[in-house]
Structures are given as C-alpha cells and as structure tokens.
PDB file of N, CA, C and O in Angstrom:
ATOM      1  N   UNK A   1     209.624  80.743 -59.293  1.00  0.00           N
ATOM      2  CA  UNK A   1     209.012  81.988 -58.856  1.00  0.00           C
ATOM      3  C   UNK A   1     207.529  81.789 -58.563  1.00  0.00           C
ATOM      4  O   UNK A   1     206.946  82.272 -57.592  1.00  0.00           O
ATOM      5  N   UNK A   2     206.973  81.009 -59.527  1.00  0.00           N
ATOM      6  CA  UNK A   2     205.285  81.018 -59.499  1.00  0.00           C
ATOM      7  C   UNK A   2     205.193  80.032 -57.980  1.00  0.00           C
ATOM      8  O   UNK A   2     204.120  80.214 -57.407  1.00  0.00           O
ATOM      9  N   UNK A   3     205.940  79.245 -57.411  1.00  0.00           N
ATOM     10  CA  UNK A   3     205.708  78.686 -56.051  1.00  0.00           C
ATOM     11  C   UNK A   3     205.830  79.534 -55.064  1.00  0.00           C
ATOM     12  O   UNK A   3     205.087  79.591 -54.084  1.00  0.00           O
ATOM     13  N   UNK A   4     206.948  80.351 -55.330  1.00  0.00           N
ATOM     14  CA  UNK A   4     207.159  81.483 -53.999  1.00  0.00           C
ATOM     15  C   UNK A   4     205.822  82.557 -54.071  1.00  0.00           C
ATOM     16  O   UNK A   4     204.921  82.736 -53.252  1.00  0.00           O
ATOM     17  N   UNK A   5     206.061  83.149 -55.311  1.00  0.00           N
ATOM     18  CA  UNK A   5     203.928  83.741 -55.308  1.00  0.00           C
ATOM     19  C   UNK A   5     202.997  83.021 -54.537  1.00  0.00           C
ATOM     20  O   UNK A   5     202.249  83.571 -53.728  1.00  0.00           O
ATOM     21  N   UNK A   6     203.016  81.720 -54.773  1.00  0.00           N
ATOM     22  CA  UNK A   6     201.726  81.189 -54.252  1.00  0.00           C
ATOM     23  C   UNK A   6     201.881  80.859 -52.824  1.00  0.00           C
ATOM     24  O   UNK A   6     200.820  80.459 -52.345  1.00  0.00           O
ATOM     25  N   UNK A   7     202.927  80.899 -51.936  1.00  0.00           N
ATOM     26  CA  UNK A   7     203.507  81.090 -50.736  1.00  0.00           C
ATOM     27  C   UNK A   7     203.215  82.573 -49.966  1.00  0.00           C
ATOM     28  O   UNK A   7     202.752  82.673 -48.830  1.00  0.00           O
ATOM     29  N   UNK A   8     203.574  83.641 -50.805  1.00  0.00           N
ATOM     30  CA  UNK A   8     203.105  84.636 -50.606  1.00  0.00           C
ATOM     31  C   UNK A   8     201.943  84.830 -50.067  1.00  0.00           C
ATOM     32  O   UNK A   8     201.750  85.092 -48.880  1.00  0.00           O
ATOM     33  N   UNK A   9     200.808  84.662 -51.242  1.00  0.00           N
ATOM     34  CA  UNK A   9     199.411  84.259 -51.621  1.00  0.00           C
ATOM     35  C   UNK A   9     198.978  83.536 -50.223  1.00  0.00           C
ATOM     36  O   UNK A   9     198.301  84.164 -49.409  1.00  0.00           O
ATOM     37  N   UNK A  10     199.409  82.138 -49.965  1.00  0.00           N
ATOM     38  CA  UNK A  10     198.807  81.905 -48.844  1.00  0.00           C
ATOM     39  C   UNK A  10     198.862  82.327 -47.394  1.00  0.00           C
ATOM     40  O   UNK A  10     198.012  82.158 -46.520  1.00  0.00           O
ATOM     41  N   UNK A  11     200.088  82.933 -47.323  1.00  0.00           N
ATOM     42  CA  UNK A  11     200.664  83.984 -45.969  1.00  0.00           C
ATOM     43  C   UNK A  11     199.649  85.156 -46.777  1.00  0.00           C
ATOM     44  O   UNK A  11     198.461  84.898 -46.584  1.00  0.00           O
ATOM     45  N   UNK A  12     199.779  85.851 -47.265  1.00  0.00           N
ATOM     46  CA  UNK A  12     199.003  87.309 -47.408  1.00  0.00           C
ATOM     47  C   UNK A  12     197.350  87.171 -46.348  1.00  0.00           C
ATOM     48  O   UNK A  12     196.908  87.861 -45.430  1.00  0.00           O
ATOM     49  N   UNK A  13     196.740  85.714 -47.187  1.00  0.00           N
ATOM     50  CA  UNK A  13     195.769  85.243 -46.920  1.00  0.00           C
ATOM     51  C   UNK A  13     195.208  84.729 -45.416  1.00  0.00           C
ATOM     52  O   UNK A  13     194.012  84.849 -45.149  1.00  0.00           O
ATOM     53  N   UNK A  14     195.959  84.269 -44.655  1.00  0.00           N
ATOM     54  CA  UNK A  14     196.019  83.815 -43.523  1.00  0.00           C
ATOM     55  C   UNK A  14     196.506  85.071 -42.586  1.00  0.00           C
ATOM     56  O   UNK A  14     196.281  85.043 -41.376  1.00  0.00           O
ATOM     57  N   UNK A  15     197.065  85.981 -43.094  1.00  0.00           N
ATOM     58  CA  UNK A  15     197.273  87.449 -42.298  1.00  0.00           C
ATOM     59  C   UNK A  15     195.666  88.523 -42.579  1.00  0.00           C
ATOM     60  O   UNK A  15     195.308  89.610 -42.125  1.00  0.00           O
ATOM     61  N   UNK A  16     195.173  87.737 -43.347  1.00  0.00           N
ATOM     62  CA  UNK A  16     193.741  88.873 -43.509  1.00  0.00           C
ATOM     63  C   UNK A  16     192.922  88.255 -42.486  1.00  0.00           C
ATOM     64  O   UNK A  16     192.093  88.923 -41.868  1.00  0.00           O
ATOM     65  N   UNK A  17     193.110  86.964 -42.259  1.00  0.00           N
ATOM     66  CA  UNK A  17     192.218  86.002 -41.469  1.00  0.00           C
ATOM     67  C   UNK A  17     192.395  86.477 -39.730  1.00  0.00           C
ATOM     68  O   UNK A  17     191.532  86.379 -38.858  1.00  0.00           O
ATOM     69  N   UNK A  18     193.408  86.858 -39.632  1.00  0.00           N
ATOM     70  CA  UNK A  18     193.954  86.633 -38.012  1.00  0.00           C
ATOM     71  C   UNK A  18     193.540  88.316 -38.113  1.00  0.00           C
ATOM     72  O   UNK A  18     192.801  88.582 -37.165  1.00  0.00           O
ATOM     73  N   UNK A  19     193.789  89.474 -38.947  1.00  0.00           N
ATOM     74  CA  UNK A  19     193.374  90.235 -39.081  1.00  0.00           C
ATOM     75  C   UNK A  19     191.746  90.570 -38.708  1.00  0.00           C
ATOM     76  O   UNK A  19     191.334  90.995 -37.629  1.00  0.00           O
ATOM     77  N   UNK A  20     191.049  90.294 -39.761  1.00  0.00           N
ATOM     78  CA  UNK A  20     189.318  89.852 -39.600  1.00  0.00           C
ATOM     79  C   UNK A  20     188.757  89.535 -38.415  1.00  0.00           C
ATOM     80  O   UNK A  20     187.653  89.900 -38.010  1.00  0.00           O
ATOM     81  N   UNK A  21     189.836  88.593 -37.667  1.00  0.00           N
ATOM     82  CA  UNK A  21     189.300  87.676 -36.639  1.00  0.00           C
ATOM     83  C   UNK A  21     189.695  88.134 -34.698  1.00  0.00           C
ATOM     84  O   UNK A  21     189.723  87.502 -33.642  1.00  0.00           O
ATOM     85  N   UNK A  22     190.006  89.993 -35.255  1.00  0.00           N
ATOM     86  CA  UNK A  22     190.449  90.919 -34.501  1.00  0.00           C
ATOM     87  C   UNK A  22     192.228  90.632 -33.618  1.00  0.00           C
ATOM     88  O   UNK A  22     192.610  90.978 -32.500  1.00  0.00           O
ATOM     89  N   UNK A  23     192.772  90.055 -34.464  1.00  0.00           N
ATOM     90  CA  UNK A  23     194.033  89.929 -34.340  1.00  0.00           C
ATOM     91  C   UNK A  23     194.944  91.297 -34.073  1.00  0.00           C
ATOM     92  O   UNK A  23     194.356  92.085 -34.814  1.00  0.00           O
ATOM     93  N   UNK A  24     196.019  92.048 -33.464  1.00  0.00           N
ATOM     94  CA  UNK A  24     196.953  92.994 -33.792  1.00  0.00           C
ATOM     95  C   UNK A  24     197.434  92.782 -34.334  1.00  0.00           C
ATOM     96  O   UNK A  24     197.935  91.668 -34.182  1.00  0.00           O
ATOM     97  N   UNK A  25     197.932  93.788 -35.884  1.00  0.00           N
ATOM     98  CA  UNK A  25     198.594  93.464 -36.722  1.00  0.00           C
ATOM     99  C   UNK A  25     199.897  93.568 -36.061  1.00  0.00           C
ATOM    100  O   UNK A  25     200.736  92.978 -36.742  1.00  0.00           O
ATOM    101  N   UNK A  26     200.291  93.974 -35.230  1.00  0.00           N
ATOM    102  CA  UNK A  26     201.525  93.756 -34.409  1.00  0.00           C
ATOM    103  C   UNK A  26     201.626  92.667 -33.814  1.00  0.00           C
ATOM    104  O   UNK A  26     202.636  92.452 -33.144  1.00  0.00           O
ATOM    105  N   UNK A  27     200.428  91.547 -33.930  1.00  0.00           N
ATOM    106  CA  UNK A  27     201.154  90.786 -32.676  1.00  0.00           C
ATOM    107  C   UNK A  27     201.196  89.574 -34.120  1.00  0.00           C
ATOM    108  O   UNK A  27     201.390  88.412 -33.764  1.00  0.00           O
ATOM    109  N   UNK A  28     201.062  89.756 -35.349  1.00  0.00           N
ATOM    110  CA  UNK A  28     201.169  88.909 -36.297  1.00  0.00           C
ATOM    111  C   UNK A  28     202.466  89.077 -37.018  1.00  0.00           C
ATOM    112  O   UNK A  28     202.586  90.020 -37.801  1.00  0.00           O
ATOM    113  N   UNK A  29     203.646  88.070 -36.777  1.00  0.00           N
ATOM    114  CA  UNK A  29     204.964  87.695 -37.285  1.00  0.00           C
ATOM    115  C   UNK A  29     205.621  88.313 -35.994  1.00  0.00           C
ATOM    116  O   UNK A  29     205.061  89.161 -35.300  1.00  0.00           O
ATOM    117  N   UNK A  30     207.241  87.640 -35.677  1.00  0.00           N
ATOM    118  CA  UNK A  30     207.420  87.671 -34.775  1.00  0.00           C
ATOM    119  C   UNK A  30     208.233  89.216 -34.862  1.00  0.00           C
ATOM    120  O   UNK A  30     208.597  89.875 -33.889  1.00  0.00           O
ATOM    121  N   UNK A  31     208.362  89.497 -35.980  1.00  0.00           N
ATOM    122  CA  UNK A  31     209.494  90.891 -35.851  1.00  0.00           C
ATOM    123  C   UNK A  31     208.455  92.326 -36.620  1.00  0.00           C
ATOM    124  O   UNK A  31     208.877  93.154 -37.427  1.00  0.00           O
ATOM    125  N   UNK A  32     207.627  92.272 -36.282  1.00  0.00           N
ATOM    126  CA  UNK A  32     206.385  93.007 -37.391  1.00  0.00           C
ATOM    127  C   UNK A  32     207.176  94.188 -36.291  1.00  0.00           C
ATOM    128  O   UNK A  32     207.936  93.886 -35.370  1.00  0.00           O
ATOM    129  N   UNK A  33     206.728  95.660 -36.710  1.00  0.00           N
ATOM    130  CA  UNK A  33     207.101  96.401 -36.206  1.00  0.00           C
ATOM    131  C   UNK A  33     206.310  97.949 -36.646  1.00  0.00           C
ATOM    132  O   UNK A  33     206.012  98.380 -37.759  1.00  0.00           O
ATOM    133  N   UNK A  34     206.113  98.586 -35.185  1.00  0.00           N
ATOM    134  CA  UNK A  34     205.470  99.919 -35.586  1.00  0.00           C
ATOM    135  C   UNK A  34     205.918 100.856 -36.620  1.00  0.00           C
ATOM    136  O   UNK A  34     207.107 100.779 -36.930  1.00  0.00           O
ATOM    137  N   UNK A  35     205.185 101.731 -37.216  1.00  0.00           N
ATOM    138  CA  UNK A  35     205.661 102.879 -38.090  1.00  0.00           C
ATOM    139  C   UNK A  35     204.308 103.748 -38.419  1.00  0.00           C
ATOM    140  O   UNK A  35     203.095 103.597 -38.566  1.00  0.00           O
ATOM    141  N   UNK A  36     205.531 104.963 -38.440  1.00  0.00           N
ATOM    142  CA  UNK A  36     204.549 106.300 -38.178  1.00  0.00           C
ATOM    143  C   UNK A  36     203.557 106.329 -38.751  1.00  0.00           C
ATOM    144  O   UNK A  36     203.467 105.757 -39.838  1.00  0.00           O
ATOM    145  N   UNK A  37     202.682 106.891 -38.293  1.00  0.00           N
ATOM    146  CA  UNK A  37     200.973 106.914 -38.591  1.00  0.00           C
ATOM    147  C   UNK A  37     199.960 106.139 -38.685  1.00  0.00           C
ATOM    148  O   UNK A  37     199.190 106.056 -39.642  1.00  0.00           O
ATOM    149  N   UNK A  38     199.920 105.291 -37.252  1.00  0.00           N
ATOM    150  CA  UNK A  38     199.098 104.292 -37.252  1.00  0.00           C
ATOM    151  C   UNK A  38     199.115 103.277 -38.115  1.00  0.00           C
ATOM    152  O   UNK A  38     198.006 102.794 -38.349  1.00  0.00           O
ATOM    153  N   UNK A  39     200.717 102.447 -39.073  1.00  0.00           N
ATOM    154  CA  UNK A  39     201.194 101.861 -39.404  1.00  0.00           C
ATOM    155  C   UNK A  39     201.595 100.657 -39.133  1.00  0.00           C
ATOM    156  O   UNK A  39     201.748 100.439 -37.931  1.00  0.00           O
ATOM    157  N   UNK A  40     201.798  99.872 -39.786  1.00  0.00           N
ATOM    158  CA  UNK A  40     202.359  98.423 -39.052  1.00  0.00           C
ATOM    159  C   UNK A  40     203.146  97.470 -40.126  1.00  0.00           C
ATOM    160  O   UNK A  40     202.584  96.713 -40.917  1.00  0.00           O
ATOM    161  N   UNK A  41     204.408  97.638 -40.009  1.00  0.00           N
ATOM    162  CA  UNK A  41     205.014  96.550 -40.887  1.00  0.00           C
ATOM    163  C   UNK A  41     204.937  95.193 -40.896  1.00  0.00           C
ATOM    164  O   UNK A  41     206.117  94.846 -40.866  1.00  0.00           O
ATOM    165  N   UNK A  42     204.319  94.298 -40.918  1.00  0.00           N
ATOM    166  CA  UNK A  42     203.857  92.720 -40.789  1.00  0.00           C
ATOM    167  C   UNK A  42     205.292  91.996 -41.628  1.00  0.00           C
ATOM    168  O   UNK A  42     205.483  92.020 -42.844  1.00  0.00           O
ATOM    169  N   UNK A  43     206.093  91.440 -40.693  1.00  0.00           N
ATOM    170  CA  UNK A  43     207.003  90.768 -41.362  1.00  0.00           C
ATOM    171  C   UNK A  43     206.713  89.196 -41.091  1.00  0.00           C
ATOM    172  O   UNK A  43     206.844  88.613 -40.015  1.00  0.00           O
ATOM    173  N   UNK A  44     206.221  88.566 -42.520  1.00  0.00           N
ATOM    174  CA  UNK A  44     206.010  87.522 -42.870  1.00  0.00           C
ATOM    175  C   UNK A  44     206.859  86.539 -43.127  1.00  0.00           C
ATOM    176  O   UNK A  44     207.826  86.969 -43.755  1.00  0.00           O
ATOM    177  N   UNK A  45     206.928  85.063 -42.846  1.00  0.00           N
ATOM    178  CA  UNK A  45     208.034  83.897 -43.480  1.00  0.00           C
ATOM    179  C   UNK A  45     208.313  84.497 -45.250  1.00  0.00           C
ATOM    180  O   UNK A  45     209.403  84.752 -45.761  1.00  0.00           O
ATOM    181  N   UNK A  46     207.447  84.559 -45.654  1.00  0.00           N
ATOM    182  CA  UNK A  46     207.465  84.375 -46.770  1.00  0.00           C
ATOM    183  C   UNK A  46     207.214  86.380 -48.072  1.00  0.00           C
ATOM    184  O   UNK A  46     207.404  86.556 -49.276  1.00  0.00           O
ATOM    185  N   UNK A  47     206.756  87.348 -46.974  1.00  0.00           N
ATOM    186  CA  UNK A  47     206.351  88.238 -47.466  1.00  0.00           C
ATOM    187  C   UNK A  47     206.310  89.488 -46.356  1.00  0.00           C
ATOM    188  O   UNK A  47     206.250  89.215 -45.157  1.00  0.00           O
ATOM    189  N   UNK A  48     206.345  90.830 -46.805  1.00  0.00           N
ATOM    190  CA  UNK A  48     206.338  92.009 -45.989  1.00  0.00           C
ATOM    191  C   UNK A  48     205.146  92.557 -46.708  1.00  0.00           C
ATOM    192  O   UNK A  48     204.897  92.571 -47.914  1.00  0.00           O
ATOM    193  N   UNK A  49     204.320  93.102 -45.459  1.00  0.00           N
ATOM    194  CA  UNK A  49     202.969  93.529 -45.469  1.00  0.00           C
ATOM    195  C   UNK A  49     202.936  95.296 -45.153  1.00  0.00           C
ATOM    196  O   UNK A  49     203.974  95.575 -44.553  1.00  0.00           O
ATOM    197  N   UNK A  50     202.463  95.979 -45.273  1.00  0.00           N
ATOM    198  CA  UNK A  50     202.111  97.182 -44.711  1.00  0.00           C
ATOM    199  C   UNK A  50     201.019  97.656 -44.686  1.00  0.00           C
ATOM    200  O   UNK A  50     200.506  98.084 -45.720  1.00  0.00           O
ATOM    201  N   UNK A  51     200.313  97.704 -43.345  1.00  0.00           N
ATOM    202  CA  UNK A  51     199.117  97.938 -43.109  1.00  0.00           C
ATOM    203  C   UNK A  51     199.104  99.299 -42.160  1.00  0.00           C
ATOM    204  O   UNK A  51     199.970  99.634 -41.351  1.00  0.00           O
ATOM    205  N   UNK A  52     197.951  99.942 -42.471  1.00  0.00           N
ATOM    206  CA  UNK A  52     197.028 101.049 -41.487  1.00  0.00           C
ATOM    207  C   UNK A  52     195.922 100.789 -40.682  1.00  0.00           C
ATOM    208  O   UNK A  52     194.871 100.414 -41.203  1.00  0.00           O
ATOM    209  N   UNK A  53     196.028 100.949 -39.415  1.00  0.00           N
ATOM    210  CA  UNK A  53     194.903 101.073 -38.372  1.00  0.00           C
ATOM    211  C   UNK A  53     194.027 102.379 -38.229  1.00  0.00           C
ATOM    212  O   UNK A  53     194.520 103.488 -38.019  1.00  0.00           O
ATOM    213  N   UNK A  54     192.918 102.175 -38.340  1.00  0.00           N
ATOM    214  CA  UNK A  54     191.681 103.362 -37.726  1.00  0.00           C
ATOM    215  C   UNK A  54     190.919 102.910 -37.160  1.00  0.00           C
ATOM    216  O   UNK A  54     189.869 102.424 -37.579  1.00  0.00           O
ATOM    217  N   UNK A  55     191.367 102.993 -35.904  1.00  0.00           N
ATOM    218  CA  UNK A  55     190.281 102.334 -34.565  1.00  0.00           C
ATOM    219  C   UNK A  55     190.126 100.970 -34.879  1.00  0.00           C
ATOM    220  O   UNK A  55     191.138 100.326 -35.158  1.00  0.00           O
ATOM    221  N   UNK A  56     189.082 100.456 -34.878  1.00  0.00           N
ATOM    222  CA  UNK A  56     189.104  99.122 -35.564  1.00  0.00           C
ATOM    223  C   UNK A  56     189.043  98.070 -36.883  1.00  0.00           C
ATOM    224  O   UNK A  56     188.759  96.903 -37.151  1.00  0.00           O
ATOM    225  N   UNK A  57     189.545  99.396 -37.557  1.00  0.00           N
ATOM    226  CA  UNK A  57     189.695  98.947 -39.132  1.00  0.00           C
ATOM    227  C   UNK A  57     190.795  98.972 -39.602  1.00  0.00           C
ATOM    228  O   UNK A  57     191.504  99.896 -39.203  1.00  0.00           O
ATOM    229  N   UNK A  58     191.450  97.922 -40.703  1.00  0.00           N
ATOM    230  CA  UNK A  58     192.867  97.675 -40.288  1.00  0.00           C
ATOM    231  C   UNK A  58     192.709  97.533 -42.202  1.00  0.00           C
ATOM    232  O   UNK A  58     191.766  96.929 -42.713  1.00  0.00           O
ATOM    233  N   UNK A  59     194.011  98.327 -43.169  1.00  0.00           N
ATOM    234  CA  UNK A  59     193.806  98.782 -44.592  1.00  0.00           C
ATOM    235  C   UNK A  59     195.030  98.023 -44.731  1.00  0.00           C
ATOM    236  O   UNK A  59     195.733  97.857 -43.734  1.00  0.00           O
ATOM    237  N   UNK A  60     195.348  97.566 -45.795  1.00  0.00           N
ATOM    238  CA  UNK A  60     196.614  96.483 -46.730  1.00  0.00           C
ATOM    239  C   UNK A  60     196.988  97.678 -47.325  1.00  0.00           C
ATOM    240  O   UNK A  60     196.226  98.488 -47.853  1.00  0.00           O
ATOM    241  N   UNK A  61     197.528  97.712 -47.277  1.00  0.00           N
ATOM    242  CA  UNK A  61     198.565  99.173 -48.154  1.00  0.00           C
ATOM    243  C   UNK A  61     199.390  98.826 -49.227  1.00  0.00           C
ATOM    244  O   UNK A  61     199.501  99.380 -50.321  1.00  0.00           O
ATOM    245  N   UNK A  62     200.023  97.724 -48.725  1.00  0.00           N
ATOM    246  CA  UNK A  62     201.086  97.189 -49.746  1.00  0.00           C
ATOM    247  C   UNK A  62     201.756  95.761 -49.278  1.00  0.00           C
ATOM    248  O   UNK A  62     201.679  95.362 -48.116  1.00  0.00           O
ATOM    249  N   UNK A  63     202.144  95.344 -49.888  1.00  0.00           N
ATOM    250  CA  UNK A  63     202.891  93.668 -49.916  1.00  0.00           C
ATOM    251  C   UNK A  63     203.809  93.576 -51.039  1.00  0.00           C
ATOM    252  O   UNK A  63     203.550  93.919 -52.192  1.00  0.00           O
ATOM    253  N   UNK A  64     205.169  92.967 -50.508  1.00  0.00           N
ATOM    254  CA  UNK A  64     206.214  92.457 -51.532  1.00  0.00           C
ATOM    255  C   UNK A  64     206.707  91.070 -50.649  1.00  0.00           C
ATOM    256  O   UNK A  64     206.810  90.776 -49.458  1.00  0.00           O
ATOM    257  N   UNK A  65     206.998  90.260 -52.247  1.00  0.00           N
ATOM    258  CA  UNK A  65     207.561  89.117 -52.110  1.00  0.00           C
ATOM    259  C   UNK A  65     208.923  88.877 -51.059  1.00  0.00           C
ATOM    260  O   UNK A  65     209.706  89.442 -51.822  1.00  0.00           O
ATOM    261  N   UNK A  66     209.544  88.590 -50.237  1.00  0.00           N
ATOM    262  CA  UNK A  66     210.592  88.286 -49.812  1.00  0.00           C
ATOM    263  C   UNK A  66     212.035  87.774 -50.773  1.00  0.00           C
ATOM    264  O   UNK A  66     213.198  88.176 -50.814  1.00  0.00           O
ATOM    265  N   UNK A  67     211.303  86.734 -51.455  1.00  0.00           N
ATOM    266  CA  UNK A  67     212.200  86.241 -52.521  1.00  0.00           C
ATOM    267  C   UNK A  67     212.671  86.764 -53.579  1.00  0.00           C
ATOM    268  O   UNK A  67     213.136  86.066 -54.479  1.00  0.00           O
ATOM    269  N   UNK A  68     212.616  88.280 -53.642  1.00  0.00           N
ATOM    270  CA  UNK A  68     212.717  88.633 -55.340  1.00  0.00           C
ATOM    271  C   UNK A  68     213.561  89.805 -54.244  1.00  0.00           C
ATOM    272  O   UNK A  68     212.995  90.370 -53.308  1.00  0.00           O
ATOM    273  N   UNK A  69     215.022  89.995 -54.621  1.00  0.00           N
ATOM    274  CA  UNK A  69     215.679  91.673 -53.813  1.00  0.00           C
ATOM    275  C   UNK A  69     215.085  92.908 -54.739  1.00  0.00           C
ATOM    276  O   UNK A  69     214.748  93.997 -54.274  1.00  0.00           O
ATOM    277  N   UNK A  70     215.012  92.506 -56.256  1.00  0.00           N
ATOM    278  CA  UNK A  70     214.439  93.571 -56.996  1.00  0.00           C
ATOM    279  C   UNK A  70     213.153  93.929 -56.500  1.00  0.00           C
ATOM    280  O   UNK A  70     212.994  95.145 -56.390  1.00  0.00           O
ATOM    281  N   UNK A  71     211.979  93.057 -56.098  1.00  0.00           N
ATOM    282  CA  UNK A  71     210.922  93.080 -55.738  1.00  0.00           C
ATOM    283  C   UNK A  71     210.843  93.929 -54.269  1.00  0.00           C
ATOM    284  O   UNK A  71     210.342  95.025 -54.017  1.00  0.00           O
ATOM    285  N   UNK A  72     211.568  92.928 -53.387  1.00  0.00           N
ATOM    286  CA  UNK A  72     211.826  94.251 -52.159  1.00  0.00           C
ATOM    287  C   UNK A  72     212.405  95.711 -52.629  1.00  0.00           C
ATOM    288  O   UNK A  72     211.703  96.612 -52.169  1.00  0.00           O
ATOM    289  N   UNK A  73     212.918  95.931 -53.001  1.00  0.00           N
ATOM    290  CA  UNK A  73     213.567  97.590 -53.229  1.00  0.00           C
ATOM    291  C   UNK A  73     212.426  98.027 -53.491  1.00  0.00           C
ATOM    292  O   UNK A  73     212.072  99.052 -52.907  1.00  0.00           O
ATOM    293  N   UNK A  74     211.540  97.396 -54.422  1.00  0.00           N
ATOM    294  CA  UNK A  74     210.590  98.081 -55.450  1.00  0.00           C
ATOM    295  C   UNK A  74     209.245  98.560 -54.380  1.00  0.00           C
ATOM    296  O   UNK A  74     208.325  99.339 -54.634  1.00  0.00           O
ATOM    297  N   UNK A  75     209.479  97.898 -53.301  1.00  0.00           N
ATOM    298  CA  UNK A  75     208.177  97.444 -52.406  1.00  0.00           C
ATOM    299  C   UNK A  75     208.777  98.552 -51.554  1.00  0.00           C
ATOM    300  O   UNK A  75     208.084  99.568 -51.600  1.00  0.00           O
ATOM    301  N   UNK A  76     209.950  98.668 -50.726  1.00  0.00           N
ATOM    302  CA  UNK A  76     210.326  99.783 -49.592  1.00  0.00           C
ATOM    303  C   UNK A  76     210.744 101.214 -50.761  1.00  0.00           C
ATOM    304  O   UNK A  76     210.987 102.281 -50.197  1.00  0.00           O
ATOM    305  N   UNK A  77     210.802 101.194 -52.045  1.00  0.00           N
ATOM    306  CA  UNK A  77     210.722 102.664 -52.349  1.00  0.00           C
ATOM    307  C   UNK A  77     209.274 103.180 -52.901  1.00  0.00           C
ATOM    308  O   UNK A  77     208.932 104.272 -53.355  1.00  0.00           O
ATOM    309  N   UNK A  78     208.632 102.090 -52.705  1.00  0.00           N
ATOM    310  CA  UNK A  78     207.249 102.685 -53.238  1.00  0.00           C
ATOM    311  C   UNK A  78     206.439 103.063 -51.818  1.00  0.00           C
ATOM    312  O   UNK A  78     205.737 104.065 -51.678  1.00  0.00           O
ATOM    313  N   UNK A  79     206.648 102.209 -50.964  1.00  0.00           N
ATOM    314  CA  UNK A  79     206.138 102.668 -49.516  1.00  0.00           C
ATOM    315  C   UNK A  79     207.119 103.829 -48.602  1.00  0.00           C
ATOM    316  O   UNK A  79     206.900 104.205 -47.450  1.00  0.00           O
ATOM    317  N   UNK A  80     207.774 104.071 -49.128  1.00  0.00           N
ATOM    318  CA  UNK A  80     208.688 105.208 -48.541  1.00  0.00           C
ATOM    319  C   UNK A  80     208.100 106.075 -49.529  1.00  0.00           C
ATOM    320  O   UNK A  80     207.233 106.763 -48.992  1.00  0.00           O
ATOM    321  N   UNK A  81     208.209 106.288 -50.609  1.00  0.00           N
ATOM    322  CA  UNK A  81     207.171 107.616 -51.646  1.00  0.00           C
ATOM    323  C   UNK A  81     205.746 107.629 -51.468  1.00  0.00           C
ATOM    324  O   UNK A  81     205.265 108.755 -51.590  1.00  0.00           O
ATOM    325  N   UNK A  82     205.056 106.852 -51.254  1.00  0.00           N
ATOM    326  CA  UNK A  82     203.266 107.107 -50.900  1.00  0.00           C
ATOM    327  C   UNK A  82     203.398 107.256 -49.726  1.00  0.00           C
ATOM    328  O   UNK A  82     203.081 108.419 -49.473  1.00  0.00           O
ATOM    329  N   UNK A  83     203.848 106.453 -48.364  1.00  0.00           N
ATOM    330  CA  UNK A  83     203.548 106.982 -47.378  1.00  0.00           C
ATOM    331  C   UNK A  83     204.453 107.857 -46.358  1.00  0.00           C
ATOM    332  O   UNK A  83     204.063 108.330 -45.291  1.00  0.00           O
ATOM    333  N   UNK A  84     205.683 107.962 -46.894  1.00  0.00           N
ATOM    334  CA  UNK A  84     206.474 109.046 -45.775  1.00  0.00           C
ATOM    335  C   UNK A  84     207.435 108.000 -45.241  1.00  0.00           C
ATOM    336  O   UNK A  84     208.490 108.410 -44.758  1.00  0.00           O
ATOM    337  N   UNK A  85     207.197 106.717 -45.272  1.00  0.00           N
ATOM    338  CA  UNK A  85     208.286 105.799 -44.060  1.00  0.00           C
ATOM    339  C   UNK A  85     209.232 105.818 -44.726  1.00  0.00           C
ATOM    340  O   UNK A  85     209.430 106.224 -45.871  1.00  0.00           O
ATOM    341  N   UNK A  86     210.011 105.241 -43.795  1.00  0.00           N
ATOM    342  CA  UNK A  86     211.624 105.067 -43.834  1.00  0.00           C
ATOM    343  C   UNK A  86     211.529 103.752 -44.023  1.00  0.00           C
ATOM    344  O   UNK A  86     211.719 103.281 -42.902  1.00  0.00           O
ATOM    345  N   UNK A  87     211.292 102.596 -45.009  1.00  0.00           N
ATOM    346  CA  UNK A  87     211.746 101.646 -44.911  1.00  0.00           C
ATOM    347  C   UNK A  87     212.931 100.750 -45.305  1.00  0.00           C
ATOM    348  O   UNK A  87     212.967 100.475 -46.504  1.00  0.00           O
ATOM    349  N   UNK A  88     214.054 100.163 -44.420  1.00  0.00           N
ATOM    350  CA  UNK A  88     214.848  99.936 -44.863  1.00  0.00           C
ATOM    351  C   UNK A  88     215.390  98.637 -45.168  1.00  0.00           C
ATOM    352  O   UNK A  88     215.726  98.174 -44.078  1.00  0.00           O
ATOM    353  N   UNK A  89     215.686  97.702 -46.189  1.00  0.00           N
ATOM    354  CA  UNK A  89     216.457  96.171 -46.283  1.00  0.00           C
ATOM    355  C   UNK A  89     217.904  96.300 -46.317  1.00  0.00           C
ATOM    356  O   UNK A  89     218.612  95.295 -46.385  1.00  0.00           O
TER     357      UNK A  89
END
C-alpha cells in the first residue's frame, strides 16, 4: 500500500506542476472529464483528482487512491455530498 501512496504522491504532484505551468485540467489524463460547476475530474494512472476552475485559478478539491475500491467509494461519496456531482465507479 505505502508504494501505491507514494505513486499517488508523485502523480498528485506532477498534476499541480502542469497545472501551475497553465496547463487545462482537462487536457491532463487522457479520460479526465467535465462536471458541473466549473469542475474537472482528472483521471490519473495511478489516482482521481477533483478540481475547480475560477478564471485562472484552478482549487484541488479532493483525490483518492485508484488502488484501494474502499478508498474510491469513500472518495466518489464524499465528492457527491460536498459538491452535488454524480460521481460514478
């Protein structure tokens, strides 16, 4: 588990970078995908991201591991209760 974290960790990290470096969080992972309210699901090798856009400022909302299914559920029902989405695995 502590390798897949640190996999995470370095994808999380390298998505803040391309981020920073005025990247679309849409055009980062090949299946990332819009959602309501200036939203953006970042689907990572290794991790799912959820970020917010305001003009040119771009907010981390939330991140779950790929590798853990308990961890995903925990990640799409907590982002479906704070922010309204529908997210589904």
């Amino acid at each position: 588990m502590r390798n897949s974290n640190q996999k995470v960790k370095q994808e999380y990290e390298g998505i803040k970078k391309r981020i920073n470096e005025g990247v679309d969080p849409i055009d980062i992972g090949k299946k990332s995908t819009n959602l309501p309210g200036n939203k953006v699901l970042i689907k990572g090798a290794h991790g799912r991201y959820v970020v917010e856009i305001f003009g040119d400022q771009v907010n981390v909302l939330g991140m779950g591991a790929r590798g853990n299914n308990r961890n995903m559920q925990t990640f799409q029902n907590l982002m479906n209760e704070m922010y309204g989405l529908n997210l589904q695995y």
